[in-house]
PyMOL commands that place a pseudoatom at each C-alpha (Angstrom):
pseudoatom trace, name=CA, resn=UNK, resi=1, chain=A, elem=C, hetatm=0, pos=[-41.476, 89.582, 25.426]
pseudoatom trace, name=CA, resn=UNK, resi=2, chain=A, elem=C, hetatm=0, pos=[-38.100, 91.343, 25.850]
pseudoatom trace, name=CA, resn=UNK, resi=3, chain=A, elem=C, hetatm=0, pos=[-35.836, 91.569, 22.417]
pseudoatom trace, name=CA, resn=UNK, resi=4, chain=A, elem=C, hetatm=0, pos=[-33.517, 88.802, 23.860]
pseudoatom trace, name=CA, resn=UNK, resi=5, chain=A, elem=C, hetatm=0, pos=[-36.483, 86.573, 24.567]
pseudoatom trace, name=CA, resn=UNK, resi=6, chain=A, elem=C, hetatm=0, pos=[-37.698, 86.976, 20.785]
pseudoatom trace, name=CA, resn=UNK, resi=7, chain=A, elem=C, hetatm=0, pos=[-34.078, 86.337, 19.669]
pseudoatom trace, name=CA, resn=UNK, resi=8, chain=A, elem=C, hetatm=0, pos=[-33.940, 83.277, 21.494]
pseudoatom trace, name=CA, resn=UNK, resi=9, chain=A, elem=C, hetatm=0, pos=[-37.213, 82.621, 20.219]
pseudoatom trace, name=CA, resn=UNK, resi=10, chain=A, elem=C, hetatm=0, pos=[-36.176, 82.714, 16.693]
pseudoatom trace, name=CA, resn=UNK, resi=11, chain=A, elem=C, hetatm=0, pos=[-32.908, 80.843, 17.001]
pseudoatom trace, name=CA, resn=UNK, resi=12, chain=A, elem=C, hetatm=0, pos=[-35.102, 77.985, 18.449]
pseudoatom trace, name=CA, resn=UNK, resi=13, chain=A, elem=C, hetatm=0, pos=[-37.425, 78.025, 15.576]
pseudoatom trace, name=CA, resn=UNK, resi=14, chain=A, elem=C, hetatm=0, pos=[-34.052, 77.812, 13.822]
pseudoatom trace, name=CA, resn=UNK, resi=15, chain=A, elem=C, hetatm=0, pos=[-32.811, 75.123, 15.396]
pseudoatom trace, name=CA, resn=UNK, resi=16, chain=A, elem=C, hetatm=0, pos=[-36.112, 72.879, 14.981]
pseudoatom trace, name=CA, resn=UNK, resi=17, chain=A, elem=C, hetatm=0, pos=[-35.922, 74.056, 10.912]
pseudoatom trace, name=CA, resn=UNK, resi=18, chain=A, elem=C, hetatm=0, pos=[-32.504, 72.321, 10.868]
pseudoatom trace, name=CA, resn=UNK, resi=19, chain=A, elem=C, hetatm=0, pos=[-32.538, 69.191, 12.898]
pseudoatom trace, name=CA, resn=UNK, resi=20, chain=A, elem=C, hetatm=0, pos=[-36.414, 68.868, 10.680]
pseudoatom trace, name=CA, resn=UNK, resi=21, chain=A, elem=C, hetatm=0, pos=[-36.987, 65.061, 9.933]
pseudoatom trace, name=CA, resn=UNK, resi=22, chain=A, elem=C, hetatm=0, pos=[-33.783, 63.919, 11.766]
pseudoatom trace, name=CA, resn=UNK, resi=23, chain=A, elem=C, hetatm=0, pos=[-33.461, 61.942, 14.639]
pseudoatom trace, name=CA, resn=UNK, resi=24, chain=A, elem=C, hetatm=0, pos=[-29.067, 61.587, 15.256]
pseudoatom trace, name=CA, resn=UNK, resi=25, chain=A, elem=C, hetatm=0, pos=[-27.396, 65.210, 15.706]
pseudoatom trace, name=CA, resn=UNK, resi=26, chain=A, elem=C, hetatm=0, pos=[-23.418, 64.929, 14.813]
pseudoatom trace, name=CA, resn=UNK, resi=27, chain=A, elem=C, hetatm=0, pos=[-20.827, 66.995, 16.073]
pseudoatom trace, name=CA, resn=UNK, resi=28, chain=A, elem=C, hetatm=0, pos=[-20.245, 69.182, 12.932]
pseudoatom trace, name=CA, resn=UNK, resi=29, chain=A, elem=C, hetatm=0, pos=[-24.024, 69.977, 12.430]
pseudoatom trace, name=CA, resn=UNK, resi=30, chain=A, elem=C, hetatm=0, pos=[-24.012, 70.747, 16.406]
pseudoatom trace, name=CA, resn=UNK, resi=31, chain=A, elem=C, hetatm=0, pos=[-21.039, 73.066, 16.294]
pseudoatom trace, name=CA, resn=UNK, resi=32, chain=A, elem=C, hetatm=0, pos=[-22.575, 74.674, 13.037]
pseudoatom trace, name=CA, resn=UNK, resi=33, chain=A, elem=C, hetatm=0, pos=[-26.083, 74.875, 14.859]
pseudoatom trace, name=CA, resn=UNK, resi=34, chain=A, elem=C, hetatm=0, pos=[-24.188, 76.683, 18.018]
pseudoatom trace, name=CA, resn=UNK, resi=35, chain=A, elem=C, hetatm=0, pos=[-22.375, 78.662, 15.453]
pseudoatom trace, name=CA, resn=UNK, resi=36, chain=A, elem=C, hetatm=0, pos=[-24.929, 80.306, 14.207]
pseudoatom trace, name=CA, resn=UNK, resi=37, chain=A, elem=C, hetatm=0, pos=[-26.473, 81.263, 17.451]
pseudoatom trace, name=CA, resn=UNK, resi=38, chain=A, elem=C, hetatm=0, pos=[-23.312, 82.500, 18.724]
pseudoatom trace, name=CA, resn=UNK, resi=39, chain=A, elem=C, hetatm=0, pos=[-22.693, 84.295, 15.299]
pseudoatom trace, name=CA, resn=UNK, resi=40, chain=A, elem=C, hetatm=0, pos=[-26.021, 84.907, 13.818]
pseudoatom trace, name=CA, resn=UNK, resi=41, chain=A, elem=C, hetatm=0, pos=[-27.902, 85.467, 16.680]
pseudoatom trace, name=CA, resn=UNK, resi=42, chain=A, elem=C, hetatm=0, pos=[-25.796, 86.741, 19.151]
pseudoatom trace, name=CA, resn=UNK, resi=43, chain=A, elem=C, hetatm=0, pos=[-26.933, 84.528, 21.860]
pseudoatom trace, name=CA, resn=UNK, resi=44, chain=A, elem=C, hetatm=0, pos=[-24.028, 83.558, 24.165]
pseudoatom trace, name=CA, resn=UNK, resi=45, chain=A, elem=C, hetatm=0, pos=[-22.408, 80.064, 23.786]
pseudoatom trace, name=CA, resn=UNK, resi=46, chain=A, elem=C, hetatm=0, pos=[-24.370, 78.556, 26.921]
pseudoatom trace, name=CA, resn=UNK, resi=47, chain=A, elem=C, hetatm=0, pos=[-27.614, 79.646, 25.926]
pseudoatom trace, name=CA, resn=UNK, resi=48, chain=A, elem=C, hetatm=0, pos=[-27.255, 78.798, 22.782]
pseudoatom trace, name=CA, resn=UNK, resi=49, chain=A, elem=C, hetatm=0, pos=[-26.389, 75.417, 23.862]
pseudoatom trace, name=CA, resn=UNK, resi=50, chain=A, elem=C, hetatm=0, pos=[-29.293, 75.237, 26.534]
pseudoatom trace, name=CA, resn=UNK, resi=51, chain=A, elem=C, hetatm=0, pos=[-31.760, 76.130, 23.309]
pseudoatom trace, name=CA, resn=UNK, resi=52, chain=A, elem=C, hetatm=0, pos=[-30.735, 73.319, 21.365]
pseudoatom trace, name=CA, resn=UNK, resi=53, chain=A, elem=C, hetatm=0, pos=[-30.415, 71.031, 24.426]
pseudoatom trace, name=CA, resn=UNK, resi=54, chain=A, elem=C, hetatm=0, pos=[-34.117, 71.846, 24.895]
pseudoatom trace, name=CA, resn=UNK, resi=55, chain=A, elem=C, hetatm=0, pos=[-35.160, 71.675, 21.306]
pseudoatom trace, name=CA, resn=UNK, resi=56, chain=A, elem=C, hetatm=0, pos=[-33.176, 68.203, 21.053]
pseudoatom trace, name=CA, resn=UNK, resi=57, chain=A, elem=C, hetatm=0, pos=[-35.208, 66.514, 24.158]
pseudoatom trace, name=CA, resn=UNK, resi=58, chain=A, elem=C, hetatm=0, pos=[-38.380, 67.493, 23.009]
pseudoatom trace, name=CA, resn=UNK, resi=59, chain=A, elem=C, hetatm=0, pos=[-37.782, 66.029, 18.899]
pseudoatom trace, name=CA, resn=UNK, resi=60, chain=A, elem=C, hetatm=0, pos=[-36.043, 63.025, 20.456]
pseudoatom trace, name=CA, resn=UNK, resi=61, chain=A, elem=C, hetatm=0, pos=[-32.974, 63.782, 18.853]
pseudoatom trace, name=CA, resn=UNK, resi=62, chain=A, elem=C, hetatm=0, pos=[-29.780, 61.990, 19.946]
pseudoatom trace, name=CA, resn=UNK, resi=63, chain=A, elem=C, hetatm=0, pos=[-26.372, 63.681, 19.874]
pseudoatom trace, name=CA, resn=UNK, resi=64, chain=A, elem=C, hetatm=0, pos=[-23.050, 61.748, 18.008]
pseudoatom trace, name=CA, resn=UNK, resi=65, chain=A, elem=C, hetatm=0, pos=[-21.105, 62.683, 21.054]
pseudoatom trace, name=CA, resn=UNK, resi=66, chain=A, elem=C, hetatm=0, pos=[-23.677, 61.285, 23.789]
pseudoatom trace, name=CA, resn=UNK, resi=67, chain=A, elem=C, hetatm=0, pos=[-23.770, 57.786, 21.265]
pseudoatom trace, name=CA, resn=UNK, resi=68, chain=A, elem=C, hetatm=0, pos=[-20.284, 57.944, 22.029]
pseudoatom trace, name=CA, resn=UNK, resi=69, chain=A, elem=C, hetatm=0, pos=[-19.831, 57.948, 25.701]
pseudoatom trace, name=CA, resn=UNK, resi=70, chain=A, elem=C, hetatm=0, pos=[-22.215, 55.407, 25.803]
pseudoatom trace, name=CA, resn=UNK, resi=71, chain=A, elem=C, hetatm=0, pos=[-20.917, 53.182, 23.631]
pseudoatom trace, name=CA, resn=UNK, resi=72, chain=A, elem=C, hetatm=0, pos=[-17.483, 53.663, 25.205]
pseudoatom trace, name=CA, resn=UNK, resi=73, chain=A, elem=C, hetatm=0, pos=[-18.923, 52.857, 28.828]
pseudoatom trace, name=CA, resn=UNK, resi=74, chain=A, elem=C, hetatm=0, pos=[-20.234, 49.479, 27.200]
pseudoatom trace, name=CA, resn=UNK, resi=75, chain=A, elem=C, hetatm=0, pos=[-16.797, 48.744, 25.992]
pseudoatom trace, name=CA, resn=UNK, resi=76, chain=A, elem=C, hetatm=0, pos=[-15.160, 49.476, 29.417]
pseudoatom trace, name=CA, resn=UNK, resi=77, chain=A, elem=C, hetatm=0, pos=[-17.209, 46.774, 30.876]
pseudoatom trace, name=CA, resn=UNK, resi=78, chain=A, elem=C, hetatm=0, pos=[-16.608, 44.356, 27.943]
pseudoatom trace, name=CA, resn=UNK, resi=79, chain=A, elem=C, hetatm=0, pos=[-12.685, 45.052, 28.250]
pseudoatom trace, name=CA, resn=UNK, resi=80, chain=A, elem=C, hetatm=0, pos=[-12.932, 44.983, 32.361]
pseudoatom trace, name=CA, resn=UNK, resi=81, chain=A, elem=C, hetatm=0, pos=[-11.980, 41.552, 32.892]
pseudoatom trace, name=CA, resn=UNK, resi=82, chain=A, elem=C, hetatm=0, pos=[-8.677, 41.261, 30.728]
pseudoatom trace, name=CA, resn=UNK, resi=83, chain=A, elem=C, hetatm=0, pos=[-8.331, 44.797, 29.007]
pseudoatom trace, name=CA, resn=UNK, resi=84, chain=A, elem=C, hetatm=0, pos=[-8.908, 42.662, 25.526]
pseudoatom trace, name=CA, resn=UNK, resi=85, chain=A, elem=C, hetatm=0, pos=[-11.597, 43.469, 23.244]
pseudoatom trace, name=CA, resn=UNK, resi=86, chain=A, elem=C, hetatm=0, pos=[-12.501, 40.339, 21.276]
pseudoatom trace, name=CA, resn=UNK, resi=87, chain=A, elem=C, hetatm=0, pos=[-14.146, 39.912, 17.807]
pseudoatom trace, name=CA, resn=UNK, resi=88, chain=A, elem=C, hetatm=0, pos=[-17.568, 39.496, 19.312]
pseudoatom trace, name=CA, resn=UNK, resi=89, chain=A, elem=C, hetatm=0, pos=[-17.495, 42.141, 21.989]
pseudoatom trace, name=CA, resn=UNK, resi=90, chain=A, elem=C, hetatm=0, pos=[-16.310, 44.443, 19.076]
pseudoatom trace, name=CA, resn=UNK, resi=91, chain=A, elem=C, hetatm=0, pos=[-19.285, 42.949, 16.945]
pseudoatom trace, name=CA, resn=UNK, resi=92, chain=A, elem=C, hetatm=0, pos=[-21.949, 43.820, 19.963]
pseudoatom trace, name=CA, resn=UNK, resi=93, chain=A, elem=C, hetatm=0, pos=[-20.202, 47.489, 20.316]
pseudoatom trace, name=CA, resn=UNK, resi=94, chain=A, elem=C, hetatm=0, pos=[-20.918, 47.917, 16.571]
pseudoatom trace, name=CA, resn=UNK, resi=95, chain=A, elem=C, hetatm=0, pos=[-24.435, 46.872, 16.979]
pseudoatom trace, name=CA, resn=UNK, resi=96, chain=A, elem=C, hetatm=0, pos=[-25.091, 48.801, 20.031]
pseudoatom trace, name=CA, resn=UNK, resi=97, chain=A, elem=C, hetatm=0, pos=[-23.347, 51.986, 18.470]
pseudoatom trace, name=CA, resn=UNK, resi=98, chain=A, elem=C, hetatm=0, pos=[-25.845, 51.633, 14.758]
pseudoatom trace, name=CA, resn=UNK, resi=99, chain=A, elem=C, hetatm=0, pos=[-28.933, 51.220, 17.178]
pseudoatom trace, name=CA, resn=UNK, resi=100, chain=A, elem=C, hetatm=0, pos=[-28.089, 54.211, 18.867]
pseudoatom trace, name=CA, resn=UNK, resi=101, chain=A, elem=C, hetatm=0, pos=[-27.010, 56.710, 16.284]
pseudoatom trace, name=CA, resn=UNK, resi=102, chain=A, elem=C, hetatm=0, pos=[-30.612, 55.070, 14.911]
pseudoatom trace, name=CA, resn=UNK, resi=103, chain=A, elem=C, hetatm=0, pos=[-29.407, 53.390, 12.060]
pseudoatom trace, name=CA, resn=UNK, resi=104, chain=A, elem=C, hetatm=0, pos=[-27.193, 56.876, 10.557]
pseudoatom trace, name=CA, resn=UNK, resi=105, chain=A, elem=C, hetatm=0, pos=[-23.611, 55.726, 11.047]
pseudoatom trace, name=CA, resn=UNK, resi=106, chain=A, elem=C, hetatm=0, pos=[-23.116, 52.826, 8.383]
pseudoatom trace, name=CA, resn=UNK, resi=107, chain=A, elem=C, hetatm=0, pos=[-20.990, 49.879, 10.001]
pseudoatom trace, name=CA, resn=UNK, resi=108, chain=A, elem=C, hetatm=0, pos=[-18.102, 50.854, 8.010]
pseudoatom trace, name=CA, resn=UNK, resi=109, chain=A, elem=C, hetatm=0, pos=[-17.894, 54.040, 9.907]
pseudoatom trace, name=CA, resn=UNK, resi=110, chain=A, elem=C, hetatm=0, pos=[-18.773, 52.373, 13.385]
pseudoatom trace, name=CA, resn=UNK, resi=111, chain=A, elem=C, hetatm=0, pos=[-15.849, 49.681, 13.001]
pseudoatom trace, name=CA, resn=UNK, resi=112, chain=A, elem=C, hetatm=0, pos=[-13.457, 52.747, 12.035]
pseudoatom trace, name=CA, resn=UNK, resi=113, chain=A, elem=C, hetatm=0, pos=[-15.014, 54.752, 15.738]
pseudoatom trace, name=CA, resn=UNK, resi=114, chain=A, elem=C, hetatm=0, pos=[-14.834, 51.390, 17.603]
pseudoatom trace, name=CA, resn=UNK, resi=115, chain=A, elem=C, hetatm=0, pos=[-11.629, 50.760, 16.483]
pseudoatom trace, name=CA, resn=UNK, resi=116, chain=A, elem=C, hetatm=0, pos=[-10.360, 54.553, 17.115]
pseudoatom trace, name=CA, resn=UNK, resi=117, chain=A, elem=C, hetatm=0, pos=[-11.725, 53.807, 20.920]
pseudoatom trace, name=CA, resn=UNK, resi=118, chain=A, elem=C, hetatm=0, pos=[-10.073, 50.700, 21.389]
pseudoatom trace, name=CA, resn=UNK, resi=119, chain=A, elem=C, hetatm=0, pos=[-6.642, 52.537, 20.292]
pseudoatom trace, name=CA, resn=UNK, resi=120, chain=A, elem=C, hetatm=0, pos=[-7.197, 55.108, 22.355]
pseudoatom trace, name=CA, resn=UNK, resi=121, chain=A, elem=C, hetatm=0, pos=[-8.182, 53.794, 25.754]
pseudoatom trace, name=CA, resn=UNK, resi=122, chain=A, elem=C, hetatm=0, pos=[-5.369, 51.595, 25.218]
pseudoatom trace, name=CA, resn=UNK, resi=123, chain=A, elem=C, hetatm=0, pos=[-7.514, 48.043, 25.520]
pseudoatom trace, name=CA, resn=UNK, resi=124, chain=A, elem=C, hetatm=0, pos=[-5.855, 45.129, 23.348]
pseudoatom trace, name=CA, resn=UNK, resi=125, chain=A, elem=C, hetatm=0, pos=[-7.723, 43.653, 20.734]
pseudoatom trace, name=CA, resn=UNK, resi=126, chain=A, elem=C, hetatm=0, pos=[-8.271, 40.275, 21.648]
pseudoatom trace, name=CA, resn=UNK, resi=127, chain=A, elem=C, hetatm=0, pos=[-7.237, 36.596, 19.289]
pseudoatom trace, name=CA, resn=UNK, resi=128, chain=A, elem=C, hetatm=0, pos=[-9.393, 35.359, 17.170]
pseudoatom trace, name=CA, resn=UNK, resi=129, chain=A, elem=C, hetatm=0, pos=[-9.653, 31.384, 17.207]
pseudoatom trace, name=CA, resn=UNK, resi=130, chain=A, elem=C, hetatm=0, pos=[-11.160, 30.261, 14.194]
pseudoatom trace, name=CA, resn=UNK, resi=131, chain=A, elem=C, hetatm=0, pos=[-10.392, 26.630, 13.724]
pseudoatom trace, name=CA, resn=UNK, resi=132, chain=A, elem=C, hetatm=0, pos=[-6.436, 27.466, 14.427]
pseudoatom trace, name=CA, resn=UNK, resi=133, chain=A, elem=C, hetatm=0, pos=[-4.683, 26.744, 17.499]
pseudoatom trace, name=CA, resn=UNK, resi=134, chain=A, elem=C, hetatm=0, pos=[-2.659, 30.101, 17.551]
pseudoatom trace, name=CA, resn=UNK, resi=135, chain=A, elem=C, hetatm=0, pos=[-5.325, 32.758, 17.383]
pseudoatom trace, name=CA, resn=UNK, resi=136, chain=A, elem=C, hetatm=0, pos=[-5.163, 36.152, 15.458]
pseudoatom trace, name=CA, resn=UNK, resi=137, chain=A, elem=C, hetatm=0, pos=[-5.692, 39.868, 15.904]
pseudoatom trace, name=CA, resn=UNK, resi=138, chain=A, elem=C, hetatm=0, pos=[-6.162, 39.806, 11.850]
pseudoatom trace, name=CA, resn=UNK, resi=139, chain=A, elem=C, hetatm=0, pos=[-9.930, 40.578, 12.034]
pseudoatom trace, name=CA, resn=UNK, resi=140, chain=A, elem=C, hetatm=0, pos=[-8.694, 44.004, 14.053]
pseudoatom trace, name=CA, resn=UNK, resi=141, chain=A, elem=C, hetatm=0, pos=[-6.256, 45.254, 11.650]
pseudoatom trace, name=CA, resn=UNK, resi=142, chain=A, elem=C, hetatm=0, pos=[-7.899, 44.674, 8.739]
pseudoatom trace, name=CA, resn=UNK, resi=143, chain=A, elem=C, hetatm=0, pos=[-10.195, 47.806, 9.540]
pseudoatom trace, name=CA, resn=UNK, resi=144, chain=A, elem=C, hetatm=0, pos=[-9.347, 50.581, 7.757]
for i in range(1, 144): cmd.bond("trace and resi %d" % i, "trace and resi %d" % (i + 1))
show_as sticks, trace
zoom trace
């Protein structure tokens, strides 16, 4: 085993000490984790990445930003139609976004995401008709 095999080695080992026990990777703790190997180990930036890559697939660990793009590709198709988001597509996307991050983004947090996604692919929150014949974006603003 050459020296840069055993260092690569060791920053695996590293890697599987950190992500121990967890099962949702976010993107601090992943730029920290490359960090290190970058820093620490002296491993360059793509290996690094390739290291945790294959450390991630074989714990079953899920990455904040890959939760993301999915989520957003569910909310494309929701807002395909009319470019709206309504209360309950927003409701499913909050769902769908806990399940995948496994339960380690609180809904609080994935309102405040969905929200940010809405705002920034420019899709319209859609009325809300409860029992009024003039519906209401109310439910959308009142997220922090």
């Amino acid at each position: 085993m050459t020296v840069a095999d055993e260092v690569k080695r060791r920053y695996g080992e590293y890697i599987k000490l950190q992500v121990l026990d967890e099962q949702y990777l976010s993107r601090d703790r992943e730029r920290k984790i490359l960090g290190e190997g970058v820093t620490r180990f002296e491993i360059p930036l793509e290996d690094a990445r390739s290291i945790l890559m294959s450390v991630a697939s074989e714990s079953d660990i899920v990455f904040e930003k890959d939760v993301d793009k999915l989520v957003k590709e569910i909310m494309q198709v929701f807002a395909a139609n009319s470019g709206n988001i309504g209360p309950n597509e927003f409701a499913h996307g909050i769902a769908i976004y806990r399940q995948l991050s496994s339960g380690h983004v609180s809904e609080l947090d994935a309102k405040r995401r969905l929200k940010q996604m809405v705002i920034e692919n420019d899709w319209k929150p859609g009325r809300s008709y409860l029992n009024l014949p003039i519906g209401t974006r109310k439910w959308f603003k009142e997220i922090a």
